[in-house]
N, C-alpha and C positions, 0 to 999 in steps of 0.2 A: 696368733696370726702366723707364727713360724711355721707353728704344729701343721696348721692349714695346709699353707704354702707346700710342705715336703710333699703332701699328698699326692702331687701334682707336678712338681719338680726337682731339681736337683740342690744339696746344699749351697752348690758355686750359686744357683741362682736365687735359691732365698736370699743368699746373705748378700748379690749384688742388689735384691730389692731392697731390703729389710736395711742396709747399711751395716750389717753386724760382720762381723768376723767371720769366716767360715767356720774355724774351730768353737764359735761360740754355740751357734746354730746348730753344728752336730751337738752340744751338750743339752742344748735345750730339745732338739728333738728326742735323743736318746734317754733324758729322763723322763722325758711323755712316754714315750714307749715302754718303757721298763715298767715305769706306774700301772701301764693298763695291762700290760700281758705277763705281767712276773706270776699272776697268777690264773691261767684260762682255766675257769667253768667248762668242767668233764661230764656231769650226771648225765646230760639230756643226749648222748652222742649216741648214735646208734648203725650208722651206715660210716666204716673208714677206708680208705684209701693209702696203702703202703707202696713207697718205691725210694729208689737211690737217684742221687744225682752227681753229677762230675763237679768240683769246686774247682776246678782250675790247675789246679797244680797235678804235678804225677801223681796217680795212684791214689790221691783224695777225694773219699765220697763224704757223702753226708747221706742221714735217712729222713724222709720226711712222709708224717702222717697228717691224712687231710681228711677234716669233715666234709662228705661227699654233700650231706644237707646245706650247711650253712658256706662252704667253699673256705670255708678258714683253717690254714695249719695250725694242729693242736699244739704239733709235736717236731722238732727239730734237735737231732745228733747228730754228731762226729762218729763214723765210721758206715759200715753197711751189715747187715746182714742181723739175727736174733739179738745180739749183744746191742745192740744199737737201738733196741726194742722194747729192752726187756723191761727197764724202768717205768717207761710210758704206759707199757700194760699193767702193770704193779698199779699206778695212780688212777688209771682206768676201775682197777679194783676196785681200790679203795672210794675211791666216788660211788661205786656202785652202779658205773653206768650199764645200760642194759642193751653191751653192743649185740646187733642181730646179725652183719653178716662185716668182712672186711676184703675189700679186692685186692689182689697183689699179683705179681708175676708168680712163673712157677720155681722160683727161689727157694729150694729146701730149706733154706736157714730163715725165711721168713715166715715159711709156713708149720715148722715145729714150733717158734716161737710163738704163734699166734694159737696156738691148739692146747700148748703149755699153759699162754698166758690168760685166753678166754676162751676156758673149754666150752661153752656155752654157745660161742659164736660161730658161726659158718665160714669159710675159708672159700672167697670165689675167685679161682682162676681167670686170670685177665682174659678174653679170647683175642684183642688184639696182640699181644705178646704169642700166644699158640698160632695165630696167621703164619705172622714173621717167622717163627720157629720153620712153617712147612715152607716157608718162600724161602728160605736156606738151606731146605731139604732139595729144593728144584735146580738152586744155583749152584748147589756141589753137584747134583747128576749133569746138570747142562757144562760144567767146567769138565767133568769125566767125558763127557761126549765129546767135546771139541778140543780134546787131548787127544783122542782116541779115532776121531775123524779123518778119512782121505781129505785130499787138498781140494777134491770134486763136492763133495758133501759138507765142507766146512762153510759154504757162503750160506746155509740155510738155518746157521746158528747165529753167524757173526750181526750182531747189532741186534740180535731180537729179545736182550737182558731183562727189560722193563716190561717189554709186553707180556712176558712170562707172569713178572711177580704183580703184574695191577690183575684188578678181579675182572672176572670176564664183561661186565656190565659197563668197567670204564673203560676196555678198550677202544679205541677211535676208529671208525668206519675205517677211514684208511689205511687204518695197517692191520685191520682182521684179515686180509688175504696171506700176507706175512706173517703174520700167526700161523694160519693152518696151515703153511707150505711146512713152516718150522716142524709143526706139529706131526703132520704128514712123514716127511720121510726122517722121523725119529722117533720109535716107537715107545722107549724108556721115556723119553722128554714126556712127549702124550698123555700117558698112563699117570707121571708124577702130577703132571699140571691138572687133570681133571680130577685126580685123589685131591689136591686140593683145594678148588673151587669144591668140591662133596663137603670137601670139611666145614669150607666158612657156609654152608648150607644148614650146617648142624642147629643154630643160633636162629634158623626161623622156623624153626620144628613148634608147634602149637603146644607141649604139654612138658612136664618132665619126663612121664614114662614114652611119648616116643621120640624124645631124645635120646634115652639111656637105647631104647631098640635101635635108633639111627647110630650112634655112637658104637655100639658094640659090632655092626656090620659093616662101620665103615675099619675100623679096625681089623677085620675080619681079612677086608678087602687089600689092604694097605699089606696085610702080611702075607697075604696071597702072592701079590708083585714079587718078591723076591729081591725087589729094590733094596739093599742095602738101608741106603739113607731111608725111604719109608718105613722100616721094618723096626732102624733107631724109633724114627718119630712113633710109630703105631706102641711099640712099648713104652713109650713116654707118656703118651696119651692116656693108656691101662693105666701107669702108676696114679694119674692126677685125675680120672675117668668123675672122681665125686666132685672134686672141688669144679669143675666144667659145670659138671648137670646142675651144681647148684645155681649158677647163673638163672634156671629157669624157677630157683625158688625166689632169691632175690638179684634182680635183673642189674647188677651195677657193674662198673667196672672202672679203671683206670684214668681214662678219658681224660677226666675232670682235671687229675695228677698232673698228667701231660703237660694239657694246658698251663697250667701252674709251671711245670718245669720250664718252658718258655717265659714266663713272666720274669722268673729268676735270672736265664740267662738276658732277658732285657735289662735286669736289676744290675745286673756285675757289668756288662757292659756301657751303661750311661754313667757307671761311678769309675768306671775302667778299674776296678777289682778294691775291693776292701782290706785295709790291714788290721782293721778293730773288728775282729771275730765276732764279740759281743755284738758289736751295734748291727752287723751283718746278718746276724738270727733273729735279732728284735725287728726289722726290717721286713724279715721275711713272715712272720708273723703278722704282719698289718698288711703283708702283701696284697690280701682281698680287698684294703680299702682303697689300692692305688687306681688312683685311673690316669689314662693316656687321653691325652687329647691331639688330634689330628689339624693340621690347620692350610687350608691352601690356598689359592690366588684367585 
């Protein structure tokens, strides 16, 4: 009943139902936990999902790998980056599982480790993570612009932050005039914002090969501008140019992670933060059984 009960709420509140002890209630849930995930079934994985998340404290991450199929973390460490990997892929081995592809940012230190650890597997660059990359390619030319701005030409920047970085499809009727004024008398501004809306176009290209043709021209294009921060992004793009087009082999991506990473901070937040490290990963491993329940008047 306890086991139940956690599913769904917090220990304060099992143990004001249950009459138990709080500290009884974490032992009895924490050894249900440990029982069923001290050891997760690897064979059948085939689609994973890497990223970091913030634990709280300064400078503290953790890594976590998720089965994009089943939504359950396999895999939980202490730190960021290959080292915090490398074991995980070793028992990946050893299972024999027969990973086909793995999404991750473009974290060098995750993407050597994943090439190291399952040469076999495909490495697909997140595209939401390369969006973001070019909406901070816009926000560094728009912050150079309105450094560099007379005090006459500076109101056609000030407030227009977000209409820059939403895609052009969710802008709101009402402020597309405010855009293109923006747009208008800034020409570097212009050039950045429509290289990339091109870019997040990449991802409805119908094929792989003409993505890789859409991909190599818009690079083309990007180094054409002479834009500085484009010029960064465009040789960024070159370096990682395979792990993108793999997206059109196997179509996955982060997403799922994300969501997850939200869950987590719902997790540390309702407990107002954990001091038993242990029971805090064992936790996070049952995290796909939790549900929320909403309840109103």
């Amino acid at each position: 009943m306890v086991c139940t009960l956690s599913h769904w709420m917090t220990l304060s509140e099992v143990a004001a139902v249950s009459h138990l002890h709080w500290a009884t209630v974490k032992e009895i849930v924490k050894s249900d936990l440990f029982k069923r995930y001290r050891k997760i079934p690897l064979r059948h994985v085939r689609y994973l999902a890497v990223d970091e998340f913030h634990v709280g404290r300064k400078g503290k991450f953790m890594t976590v790998a998720l089965d994009l199929e089943s939504g359950q973390i396999l895999w939980v460490a202490k730190g960021r980056g290959g080292a915090a990997l490398r074991k995980f892929l070793r028992r990946l081995r050893l299972a024999r599982a027969k990973v086909q592809a793995v999404a991750c940012d473009l974290s060098a230190a995750y993407w050597s480790a994943i090439l190291e650890g399952l040469p076999k597997a495909r490495v697909v660059f997140d595209h939401f993570h390369l969006i973001k990359l070019a909406n901070e390619k816009i926000e560094e030319v728009r912050r150079g612009l309105q450094r560099e701005a007379e005090i006459l030409e500076r109101r056609y920047l000030k407030g227009k932050r977000y209409l820059l970085l939403m895609g052009q499809e969710n802008v709101p009727e009402t402020k597309r005039a405010a855009l293109e004024e923006a747009l208008r008398f800034n020409e570097p501004l212009s050039l950045v914002y429509y290289l990339k809306e091109e870019l997040r176009a990449l991802w409805s290209q119908p094929s792989w090969q003409a993505a890789r043709r859409y991909l190599h021209a818009w690079c083309a294009r990007a180094l054409a501008s002479a834009l500085t921060p484009m010029v960064t992004l465009a040789k960024t793009v070159r370096l990682h140019a395979t792990g993108i087009l793999n997206y059109f082999l196997h179509p996955i991506s982060t997403g799922k992670l994300e969501g997850i990473n939200n869950k987590i901070k719902v997790l540390k937040r309702k407990a107002y933060g954990y001091r038993d490290e242990t029971f805090f990963i064992l936790k996070l491993y049952s995290l796909h059984e939790a549900k929320s329940v909403f309840t109103g008047c």
